[in-house]
Each structure stands twice: as structure tokens, then as C-alpha cells.
TORLODREN-389408 format. One record per residue: x, y, z of N, C-alpha, C, O, CB in turn; residue in three letters. Coordinates in steps of 0.02 Angstrom, whole numbers, padded with zeros to 5 digits, always signed. Glycine has a CB too. Layout:
TORLODREN-389408
XYZXYZXYZXYZXYZALA/...
***
This chain:
TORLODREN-389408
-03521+00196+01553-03470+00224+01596-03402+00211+01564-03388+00151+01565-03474+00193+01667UNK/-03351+00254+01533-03307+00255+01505-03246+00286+01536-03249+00318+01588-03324+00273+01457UNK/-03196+00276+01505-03142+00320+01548-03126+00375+01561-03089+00398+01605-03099+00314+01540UNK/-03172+00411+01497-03183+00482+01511-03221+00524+01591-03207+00576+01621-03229+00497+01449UNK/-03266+00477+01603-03296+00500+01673-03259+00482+01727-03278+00504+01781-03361+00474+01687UNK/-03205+00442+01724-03195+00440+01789-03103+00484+01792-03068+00472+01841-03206+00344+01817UNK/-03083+00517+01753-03027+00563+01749-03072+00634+01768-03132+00647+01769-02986+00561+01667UNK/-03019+00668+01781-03038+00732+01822-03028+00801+01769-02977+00808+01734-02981+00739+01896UNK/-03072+00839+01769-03077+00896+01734-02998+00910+01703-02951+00883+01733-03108+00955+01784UNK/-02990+00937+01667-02927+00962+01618-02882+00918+01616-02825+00937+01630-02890+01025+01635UNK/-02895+00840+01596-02867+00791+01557-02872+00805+01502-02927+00827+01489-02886+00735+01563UNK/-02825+00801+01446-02845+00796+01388-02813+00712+01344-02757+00686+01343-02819+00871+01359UNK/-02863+00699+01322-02852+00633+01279-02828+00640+01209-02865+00675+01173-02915+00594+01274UNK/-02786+00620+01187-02752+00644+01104-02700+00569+01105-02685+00540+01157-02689+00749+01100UNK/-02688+00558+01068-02629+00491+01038-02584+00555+01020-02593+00613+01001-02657+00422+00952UNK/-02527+00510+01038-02427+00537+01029-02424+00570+00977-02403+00627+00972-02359+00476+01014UNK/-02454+00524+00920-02457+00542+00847-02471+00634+00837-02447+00680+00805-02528+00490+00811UNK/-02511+00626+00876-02547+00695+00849-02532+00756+00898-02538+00812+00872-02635+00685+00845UNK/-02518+00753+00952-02469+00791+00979-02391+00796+00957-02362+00851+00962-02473+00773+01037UNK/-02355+00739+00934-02310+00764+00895-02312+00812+00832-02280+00865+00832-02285+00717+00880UNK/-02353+00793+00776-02383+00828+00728-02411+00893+00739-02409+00942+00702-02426+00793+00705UNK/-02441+00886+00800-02436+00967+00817-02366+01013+00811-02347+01061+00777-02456+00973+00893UNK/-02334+00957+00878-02292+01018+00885-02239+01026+00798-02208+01072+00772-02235+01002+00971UNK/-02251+00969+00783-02196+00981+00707-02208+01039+00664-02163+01065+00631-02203+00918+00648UNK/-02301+01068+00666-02316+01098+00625-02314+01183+00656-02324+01235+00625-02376+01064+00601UNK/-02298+01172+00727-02283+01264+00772-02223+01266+00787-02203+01305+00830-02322+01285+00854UNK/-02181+01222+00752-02106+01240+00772-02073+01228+00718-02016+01206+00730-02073+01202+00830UNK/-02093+01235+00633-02040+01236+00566-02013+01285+00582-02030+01333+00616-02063+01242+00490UNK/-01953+01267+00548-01883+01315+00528-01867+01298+00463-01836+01250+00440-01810+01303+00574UNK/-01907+01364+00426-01891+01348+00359-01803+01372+00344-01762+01401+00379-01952+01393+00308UNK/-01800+01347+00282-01712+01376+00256-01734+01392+00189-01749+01357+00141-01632+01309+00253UNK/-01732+01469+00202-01733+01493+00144-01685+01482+00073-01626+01496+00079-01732+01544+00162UNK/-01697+01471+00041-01649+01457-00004-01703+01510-00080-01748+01493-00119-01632+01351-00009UNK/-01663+01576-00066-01692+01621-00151-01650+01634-00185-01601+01670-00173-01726+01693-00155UNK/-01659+01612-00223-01608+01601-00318-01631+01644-00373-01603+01639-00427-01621+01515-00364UNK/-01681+01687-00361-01709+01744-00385-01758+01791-00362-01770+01802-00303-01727+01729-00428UNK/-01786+01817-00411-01881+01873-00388-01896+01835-00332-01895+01867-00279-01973+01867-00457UNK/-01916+01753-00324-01981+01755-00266-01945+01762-00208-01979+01757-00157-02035+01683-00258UNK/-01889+01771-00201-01840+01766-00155-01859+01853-00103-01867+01855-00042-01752+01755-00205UNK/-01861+01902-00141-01892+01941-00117-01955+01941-00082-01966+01959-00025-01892+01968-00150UNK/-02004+01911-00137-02090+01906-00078-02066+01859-00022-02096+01868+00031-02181+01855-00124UNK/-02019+01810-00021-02016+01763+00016-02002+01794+00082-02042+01785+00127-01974+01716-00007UNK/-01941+01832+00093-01903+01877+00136-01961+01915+00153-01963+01920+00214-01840+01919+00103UNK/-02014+01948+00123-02053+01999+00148-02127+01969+00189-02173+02003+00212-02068+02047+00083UNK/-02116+01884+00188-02177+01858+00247-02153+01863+00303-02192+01849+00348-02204+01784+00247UNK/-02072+01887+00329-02063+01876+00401-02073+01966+00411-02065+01978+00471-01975+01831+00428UNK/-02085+02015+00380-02110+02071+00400-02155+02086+00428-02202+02047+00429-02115+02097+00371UNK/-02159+02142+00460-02217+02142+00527-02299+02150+00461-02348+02135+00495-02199+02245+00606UNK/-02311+02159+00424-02364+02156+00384-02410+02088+00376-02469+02077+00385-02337+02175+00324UNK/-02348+02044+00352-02354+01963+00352-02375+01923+00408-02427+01894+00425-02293+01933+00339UNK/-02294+01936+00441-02292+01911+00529-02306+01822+00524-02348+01784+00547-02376+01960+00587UNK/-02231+01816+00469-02228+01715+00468-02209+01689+00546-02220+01630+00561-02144+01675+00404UNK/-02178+01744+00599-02169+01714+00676-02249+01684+00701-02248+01641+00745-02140+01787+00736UNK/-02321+01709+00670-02361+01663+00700-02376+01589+00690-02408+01553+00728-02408+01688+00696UNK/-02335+01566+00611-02326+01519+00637-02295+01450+00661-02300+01390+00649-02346+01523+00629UNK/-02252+01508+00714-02183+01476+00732-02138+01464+00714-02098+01422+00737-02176+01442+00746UNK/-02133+01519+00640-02073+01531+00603-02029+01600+00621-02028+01647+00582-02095+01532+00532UNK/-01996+01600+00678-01982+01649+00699-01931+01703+00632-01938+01762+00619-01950+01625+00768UNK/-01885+01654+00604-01826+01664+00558-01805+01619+00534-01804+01562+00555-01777+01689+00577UNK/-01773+01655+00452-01759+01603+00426-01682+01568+00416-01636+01604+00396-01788+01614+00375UNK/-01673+01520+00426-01607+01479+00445-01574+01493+00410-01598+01504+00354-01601+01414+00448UNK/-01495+01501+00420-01429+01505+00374-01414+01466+00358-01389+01466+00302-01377+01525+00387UNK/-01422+01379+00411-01383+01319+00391-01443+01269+00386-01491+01287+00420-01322+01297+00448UNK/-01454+01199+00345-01499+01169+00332-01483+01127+00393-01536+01108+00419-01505+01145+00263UNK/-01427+01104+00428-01430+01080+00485-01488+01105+00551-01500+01075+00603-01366+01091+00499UNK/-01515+01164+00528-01562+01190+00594-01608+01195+00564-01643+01235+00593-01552+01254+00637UNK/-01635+01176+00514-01690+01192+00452-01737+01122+00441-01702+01077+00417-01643+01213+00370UNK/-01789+01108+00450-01827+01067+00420-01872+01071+00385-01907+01021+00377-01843+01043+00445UNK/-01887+01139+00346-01927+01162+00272-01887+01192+00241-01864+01249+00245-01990+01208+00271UNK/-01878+01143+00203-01822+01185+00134-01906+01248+00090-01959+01222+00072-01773+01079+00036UNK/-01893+01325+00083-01908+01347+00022-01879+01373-00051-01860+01430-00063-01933+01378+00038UNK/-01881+01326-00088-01839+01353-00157-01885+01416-00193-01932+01413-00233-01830+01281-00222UNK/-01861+01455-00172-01896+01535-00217-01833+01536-00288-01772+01544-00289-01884+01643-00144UNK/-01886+01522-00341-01852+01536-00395-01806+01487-00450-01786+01430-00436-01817+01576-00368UNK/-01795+01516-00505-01745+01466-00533-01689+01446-00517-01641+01474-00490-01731+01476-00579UNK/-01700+01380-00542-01625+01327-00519-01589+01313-00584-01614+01274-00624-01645+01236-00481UNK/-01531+01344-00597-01478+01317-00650-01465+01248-00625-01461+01225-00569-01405+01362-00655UNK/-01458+01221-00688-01406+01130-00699-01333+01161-00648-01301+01115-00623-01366+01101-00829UNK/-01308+01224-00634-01259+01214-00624-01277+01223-00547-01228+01211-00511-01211+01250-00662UNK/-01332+01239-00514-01340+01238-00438-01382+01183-00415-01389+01177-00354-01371+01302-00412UNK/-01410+01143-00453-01439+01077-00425-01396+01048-00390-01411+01051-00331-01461+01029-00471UNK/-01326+01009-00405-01308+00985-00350-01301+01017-00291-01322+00989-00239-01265+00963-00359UNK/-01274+01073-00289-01297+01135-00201-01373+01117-00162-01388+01097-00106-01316+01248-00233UNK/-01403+01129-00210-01483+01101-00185-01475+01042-00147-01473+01033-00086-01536+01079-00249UNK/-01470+00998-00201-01488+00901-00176-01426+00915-00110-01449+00909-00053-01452+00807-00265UNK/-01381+00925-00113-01329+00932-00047-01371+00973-00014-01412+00934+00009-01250+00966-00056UNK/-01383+01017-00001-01417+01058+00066-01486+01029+00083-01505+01025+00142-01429+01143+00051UNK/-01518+01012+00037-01567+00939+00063-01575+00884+00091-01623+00856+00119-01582+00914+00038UNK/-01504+00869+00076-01469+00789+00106-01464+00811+00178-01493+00785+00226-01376+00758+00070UNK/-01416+00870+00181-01402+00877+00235-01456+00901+00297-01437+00892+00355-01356+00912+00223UNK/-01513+00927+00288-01563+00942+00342-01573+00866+00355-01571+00816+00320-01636+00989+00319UNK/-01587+00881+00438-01631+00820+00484-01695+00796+00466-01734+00841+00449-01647+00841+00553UNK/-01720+00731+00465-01776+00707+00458-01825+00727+00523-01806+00731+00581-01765+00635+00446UNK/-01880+00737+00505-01927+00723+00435-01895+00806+00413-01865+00847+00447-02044+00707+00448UNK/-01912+00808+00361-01897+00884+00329-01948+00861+00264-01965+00808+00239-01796+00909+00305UNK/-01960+00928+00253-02015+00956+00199-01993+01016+00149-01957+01062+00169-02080+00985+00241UNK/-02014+01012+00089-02020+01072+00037-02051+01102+00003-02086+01073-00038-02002+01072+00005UNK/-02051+01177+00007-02102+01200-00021-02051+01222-00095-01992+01238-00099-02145+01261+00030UNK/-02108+01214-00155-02065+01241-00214-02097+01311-00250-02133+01310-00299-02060+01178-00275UNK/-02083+01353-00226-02104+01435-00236-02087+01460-00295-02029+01467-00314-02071+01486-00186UNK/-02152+01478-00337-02153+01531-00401-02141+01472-00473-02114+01416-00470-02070+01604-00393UNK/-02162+01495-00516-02180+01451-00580-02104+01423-00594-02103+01362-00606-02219+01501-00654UNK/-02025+01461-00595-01976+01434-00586-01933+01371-00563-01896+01330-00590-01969+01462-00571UNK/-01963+01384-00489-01951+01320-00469-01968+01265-00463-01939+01214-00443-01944+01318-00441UNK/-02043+01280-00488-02101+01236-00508-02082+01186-00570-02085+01125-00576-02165+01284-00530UNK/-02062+01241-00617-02081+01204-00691-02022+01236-00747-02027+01232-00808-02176+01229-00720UNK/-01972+01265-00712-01940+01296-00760-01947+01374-00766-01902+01415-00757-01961+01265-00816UNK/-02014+01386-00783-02030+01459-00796-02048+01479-00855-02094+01452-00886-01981+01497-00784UNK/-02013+01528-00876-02019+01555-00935-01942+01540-00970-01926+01558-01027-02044+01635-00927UNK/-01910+01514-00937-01856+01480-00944-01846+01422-00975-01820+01376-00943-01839+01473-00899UNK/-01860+01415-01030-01852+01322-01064-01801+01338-01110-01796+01359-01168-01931+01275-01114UNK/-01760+01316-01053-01682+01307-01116-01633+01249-01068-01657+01211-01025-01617+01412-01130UNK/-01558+01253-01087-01493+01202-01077-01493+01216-00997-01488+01170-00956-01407+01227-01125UNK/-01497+01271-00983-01466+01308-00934-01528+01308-00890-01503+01319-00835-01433+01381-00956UNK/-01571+01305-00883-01608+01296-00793-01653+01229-00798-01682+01203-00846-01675+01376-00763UNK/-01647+01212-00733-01668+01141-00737-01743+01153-00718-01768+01191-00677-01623+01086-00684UNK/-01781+01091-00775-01858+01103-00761-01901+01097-00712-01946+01055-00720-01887+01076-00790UNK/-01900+01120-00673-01938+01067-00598-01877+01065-00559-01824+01046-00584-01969+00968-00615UNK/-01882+01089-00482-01834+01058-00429-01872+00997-00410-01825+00969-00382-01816+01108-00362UNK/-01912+00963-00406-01936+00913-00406-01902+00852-00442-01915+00792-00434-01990+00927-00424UNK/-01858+00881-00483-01812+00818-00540-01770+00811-00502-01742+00757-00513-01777+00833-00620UNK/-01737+00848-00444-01687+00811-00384-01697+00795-00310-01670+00754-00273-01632+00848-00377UNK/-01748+00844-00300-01779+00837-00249-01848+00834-00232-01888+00866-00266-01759+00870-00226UNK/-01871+00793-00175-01969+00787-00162-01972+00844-00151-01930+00883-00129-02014+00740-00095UNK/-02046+00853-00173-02062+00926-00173-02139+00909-00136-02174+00874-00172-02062+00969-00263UNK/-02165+00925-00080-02207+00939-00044-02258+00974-00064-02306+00940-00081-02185+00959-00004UNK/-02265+01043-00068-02299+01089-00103-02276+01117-00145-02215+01127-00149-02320+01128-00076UNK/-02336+01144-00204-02310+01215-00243-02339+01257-00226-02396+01251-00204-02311+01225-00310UNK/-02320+01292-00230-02341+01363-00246-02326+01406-00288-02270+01433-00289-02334+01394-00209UNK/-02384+01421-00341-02381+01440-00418-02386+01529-00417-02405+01561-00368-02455+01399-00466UNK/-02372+01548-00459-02370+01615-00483-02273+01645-00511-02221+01612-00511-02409+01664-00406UNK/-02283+01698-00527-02231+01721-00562-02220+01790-00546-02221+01824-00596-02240+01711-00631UNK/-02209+01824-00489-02171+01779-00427-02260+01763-00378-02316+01778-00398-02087+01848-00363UNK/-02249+01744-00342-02315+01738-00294-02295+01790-00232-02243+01801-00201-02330+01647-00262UNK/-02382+01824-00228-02370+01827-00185-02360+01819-00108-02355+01758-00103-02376+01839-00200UNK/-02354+01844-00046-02327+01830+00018-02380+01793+00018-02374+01732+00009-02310+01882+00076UNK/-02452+01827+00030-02518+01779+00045-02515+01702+00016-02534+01651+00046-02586+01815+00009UNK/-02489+01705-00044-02499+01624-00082-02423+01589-00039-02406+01533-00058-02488+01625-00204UNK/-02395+01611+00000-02348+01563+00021-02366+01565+00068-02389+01509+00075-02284+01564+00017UNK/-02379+01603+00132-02428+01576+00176-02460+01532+00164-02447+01484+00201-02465+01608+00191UNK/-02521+01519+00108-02560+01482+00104-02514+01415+00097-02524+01373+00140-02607+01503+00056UNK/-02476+01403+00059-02446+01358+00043-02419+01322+00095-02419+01260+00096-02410+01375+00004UNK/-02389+01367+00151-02370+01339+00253-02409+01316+00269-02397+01265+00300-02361+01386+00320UNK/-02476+01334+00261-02540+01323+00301-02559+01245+00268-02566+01201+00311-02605+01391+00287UNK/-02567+01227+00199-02581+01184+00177-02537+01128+00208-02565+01083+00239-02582+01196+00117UNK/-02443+01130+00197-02403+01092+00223-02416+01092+00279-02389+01037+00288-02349+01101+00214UNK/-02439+01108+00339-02459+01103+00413-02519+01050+00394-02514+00993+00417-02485+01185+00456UNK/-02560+01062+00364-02619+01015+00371-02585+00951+00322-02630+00910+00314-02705+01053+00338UNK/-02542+00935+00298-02536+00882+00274-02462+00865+00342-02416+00824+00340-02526+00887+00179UNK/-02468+00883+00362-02391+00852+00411-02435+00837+00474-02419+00799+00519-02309+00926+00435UNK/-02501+00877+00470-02558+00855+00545-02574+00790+00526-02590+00754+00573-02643+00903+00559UNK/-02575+00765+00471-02600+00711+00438-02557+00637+00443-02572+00577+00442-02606+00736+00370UNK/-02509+00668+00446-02450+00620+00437-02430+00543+00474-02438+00535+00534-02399+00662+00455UNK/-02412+00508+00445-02402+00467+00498-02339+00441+00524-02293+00441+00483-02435+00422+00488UNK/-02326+00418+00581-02234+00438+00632-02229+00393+00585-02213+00419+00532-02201+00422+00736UNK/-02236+00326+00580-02196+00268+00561-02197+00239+00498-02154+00198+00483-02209+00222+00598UNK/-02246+00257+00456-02224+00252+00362-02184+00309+00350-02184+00357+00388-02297+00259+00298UNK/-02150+00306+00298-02132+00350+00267-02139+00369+00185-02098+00350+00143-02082+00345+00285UNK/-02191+00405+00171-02212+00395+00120-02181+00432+00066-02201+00413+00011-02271+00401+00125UNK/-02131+00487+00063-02085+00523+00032-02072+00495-00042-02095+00438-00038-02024+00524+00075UNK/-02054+00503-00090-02016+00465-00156-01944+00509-00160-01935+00570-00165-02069+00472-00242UNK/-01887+00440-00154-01822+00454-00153-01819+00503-00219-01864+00499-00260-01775+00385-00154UNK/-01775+00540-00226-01751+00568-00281-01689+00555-00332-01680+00592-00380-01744+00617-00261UNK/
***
């Protein structure tokens, strides 16, 4: 006889943890941030084809103050990293990033003075998502993955690496 039998039909039992984590993962506000090509597929998941409002991305933010998924679509010049690490700083905790298309990943096809290799060299980077540009489907996938690792999460470590 447990405590389950003696509560009344449509109780539901869940820890804080995981009802918060829910709701963290049906209410992102990503901030777009496109610096090139993927910047386009990126813009074209909130189209009715895509339809990123299912999940609970209604639109994407102007200011990182209302934003808690940074996506970097594309290459980052040495001369816009600090813009980055600042509009990063500035979103509310917890916040997350996705790093979109081989560019922002790794440079690109780009290995020279002038774009920096990896946004990951100033900022944590959460997911990638690879291709040149990728498409809408692979960044979906890439939401979907960050949802199951933020379901995962736990309120009170913080396991992040400073940048």
C-alpha cells in the first residue's frame, strides 16, 4: 500500500526538477544571430513548412535580454567575436547554444587571419549542427537533441565550461 493508492485519480507525481525542464524545453526563445548562408535556412524553420512555433519557438528575438538559445548561423570574423561573447554575456541564465553550419562550427572553408575557427573559442557551444549550410530539418534536429539534453539537466550543478 503506497501513496499512490491512496491519492485520487488525476494526481500526477513528477519532482520540480523535471517539470521545470519541461517547461524550459516548450518555452526557448532562440536569438537568432546569422552572419551568413545558414542564416537563411535558419529564418526559413519559422515558415509555415517547418513550423519552429511547435516547439514553442514562436519567433525569433531581437534582443539577447529575451533570448535564452543563442543560434550562430555562419561565419564569425576576429572582428565580430567580441559582439558575440557580449550578446552572450548578456542573455539570462541558464541559456544555451546552438552552433549552425560547418562555419561556425570549425571555421569552414575559411582557414585564414580573418574568421575565427570555432565559435566555441569564445563561447560554450551546446550543439552542432554540421553541414554547409544545413538544412532546416538538421536544425530542428539539433532543437530536439538540445531539449533532450536540457530534460536531462540538473537545477543545481552547473556543468557549462567558462569561456
Amino acid at each position: 500500500m503506497g501513496l499512490e493508492e491512496k491519492l485520487p485519480d488525476g494526481i500526477i507525481l513528477t519532482t520540480a526538477e523535471k517539470i521545470i525542464n519541461w517547461g524550459r524545453t516548450k518555452s526557448m526563445w532562440p536569438f537568432g544571430f546569422g552572419l551568413a548562408c545558414c542564416a537563411i535556412e535558419m529564418i526559413s524553420t519559422v515558415s509555415p513548412k517547418y513550423d519552429l512555433s511547435r516547439f514553442g519557438m514562436e519567433v525569433m528575438r531581437a534582443s539577447p535580454r529575451q533570448a535564452d538559445l543563442m543560434i550562430v548561423a555562419g561565419r564569425v570574423s576576429n572582428k565580430m567575436a567580441p559582439v558575440v561573447k557580449r550578446l552572450y554575456d548578456q542573455m539570462p541564465n541558464p541559456k544555451w547554444v546552438i552552433s549552425m553550419g560547418a562555419c561556425a562550427s570549425c571555421g569552414g572553408v575559411f582557414n585564414n587571419y580573418a574568421i575565427l575557427q570555432g565559435v566555441d573559442k569564445i563561447i560554450p557551444v551546446d550543439i552542432y549542427v554540421p553541414g554547409c549550410p544545413p538544412r532546416p530539418e538538421q536544425l530542428i534536429d539539433g532543437i530536439v537533441k538540445l531539449h533532450e539534453l536540457v530534460k536531462q539537466s540538473k537545477l543545481k550543478e552547473d556543468t557549462r565550461k567558462t569561456a
